[in-house]
N, C-alpha and C positions, 0 to 999 in steps of 0.2 A: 282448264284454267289458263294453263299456258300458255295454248292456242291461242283463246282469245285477247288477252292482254299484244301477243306479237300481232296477231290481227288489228285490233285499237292503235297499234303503231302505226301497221300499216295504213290505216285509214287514216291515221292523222299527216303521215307523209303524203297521202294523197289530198286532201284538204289546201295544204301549205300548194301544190302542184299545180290549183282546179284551174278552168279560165277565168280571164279575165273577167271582172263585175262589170255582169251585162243585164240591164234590166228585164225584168219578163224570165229570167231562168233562173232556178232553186239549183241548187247544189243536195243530192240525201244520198251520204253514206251510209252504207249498214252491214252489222258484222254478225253475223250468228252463229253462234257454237253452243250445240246442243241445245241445251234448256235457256242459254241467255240469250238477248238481242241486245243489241246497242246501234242507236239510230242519232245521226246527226246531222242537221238541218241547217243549211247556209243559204238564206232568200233576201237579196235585195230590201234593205229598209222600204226603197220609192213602190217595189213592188208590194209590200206588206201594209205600208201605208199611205205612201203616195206621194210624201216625204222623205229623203234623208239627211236631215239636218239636225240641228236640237231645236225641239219647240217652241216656235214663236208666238203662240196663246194658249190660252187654259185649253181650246179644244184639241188642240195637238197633242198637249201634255195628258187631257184625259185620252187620245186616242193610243197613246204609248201605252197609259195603266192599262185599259184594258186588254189591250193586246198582248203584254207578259201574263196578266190573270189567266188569259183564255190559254195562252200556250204551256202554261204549268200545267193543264189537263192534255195529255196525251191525245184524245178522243177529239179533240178539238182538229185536231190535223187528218191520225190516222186511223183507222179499222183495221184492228189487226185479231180479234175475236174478243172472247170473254177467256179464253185460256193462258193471256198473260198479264202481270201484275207489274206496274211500275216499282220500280227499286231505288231507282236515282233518276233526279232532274235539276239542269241545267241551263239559263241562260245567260247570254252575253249581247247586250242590247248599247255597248259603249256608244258615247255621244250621243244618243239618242232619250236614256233615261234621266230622269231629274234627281235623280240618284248621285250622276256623273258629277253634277255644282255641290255638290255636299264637300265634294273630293277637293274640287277645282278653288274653293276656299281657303283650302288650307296650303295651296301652292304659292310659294312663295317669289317665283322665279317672274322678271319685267318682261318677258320676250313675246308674252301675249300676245298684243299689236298687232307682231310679226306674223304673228299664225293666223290671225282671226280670218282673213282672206280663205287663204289655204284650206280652212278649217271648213267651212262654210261649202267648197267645190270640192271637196271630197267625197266618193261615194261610199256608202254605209252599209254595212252587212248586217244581220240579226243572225247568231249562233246559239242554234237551241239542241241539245245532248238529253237522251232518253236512253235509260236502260231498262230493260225487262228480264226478270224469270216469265219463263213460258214452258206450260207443259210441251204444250206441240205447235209449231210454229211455220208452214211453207209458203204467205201466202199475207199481203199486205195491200190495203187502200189505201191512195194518199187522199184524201177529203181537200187539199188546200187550194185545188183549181174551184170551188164549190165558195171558199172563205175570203180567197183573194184576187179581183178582180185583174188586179195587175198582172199576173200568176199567168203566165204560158205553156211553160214546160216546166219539166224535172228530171234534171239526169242523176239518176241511180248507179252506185257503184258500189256492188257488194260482194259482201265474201261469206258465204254458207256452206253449212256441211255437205250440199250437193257441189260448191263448185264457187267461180267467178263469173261474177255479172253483170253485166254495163248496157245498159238502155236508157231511153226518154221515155218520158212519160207527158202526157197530154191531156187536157180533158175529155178529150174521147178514147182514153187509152190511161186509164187511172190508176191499174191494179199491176202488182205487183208478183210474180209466179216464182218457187225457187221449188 
């Protein structure tokens, strides 16, 4: 347990470290220790959906619902057998969900204006966090060159009871070996 919690650190200082937001490349760290995994996913909004902004019509806005719905399902992204059971799930969809103006309601601060520019040419990330019990575990699909067109690559940086490991991943080159 130990292990993994200072792993999870790790992985989150690597997160805070990654490149810079470059469209067409995913960000997935992954930690595994023992029976757990914990995978975390950092993909460009524009590549996820084509947009990064906040939704300028109901088709937007439906294309945001659906795409948290579908990423609450694990199976939606990866393959990783029938041998592990989600335990916890997480997403952070800031500025993008209609969620966000629920919030933005209640702010009461005039400096609005000033940001809206700003706001507007800044690039968007989607952070999506999965953890698993797994009886047995070496060996991962990523499905999302299949889900998202935008989607080029994927650099993996993980840390498993074999070891550390850092590769790309491609659509002709999907799977993941530890």
């Amino acid at each position: 347990m130990r292990t993994t919690i200072v792993s999870l650190a790790f992985i989150s200082g690597l997160s805070v470290a990654q490149p810079a937001h470059q469209h067409g490349l995913a960000v997935l760290n992954l930690v595994q220790d023992q029976q757990s995994l914990a995978l975390e996913l950092i993909i460009p909004a524009d590549s996820a959906l084509g947009f990064e902004h906040k939704p300028a019509n109901s088709q937007q806005e439906q294309q945001v619902e659906q795409l948290e719905t579908e990423l609450q399902q694990a199976s939606f992204l990866f393959d990783i057998g029938s041998q592990c059971v989600l335990s916890e799930f997480d997403i952070d969809m800031a500025g993008l969900s209609s969620h966000d103006d629920e919030h933005d309601e209640h702010d009461e601060h005039d400096e609005h204006d000033e940001h809206d520019e700003h706001d507007d040419s800044e690039h968007m990330d989607i952070h999506v966090h999965y953890q698993f019990n797994c009886e047995a575990i070496s060996q991962l699909r990523f499905k999302g060159f299949e889900v998202f067109e935008g989607l080029q690559h994927l650099d993996v940086r993980a840390i498993t009871d074999s070891g550390q490991h850092q590769t790309r991943l491609d659509p002709s080159n999907d799977t993941l070996d530890w």
